[in-house]
N, C-alpha and C positions, 0 to 999 in steps of 0.2 A: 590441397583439398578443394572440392568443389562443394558449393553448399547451395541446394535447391531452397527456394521457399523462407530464408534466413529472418528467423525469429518469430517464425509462422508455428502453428499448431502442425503442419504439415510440413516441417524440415527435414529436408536428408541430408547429411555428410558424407560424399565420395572421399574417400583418402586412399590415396598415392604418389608414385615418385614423381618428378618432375618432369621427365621424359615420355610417361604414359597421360601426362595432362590432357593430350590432344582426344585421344580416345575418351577419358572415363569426360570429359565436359559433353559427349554425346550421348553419354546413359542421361545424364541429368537433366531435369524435368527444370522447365523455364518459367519463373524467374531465376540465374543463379548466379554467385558470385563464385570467383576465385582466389584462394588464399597461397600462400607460400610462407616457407620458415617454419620454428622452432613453435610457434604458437600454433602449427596445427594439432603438434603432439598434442596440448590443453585440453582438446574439444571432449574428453575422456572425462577430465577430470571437473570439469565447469557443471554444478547444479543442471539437473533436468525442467526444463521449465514448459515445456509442450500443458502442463495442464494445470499451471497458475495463472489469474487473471492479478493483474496489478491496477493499480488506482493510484492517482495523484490528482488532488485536488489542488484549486486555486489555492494562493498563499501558501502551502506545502513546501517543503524540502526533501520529501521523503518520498519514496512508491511504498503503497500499504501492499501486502497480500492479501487479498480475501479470499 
């Protein structure tokens, strides 16, 4: 997978095989990372989070949702 933008409001997920990586890392818009393995299958299943803001305050263990 290629991942524009990662953990931005503005992320995209490129997924594909290994051998097409060279190509689809040219559609993908810059900043972006490359992943590999079983954890790309995830990316389906992992919370949407494009329009939650998190908060942690000093002293905290936590991130709040607001």
């Amino acid at each position: 997978a290629v991942i524009s933008n990662a953990s931005r409001k503005n992320q995209k997920v490129i997924v594909g095989k290994f051998k097409d990586i060279e190509k689809l890392s040219k559609k993908a818009e810059k900043p972006a990372v490359i992943v590999f393995g079983e954890v790309v299958n995830l990316h389906n299943k992992l919370p949407n989070y494009k329009n939650v803001i998190l908060e942690i305050k000093t002293g905290e263990k936590e991130w709040i949702s607001l």
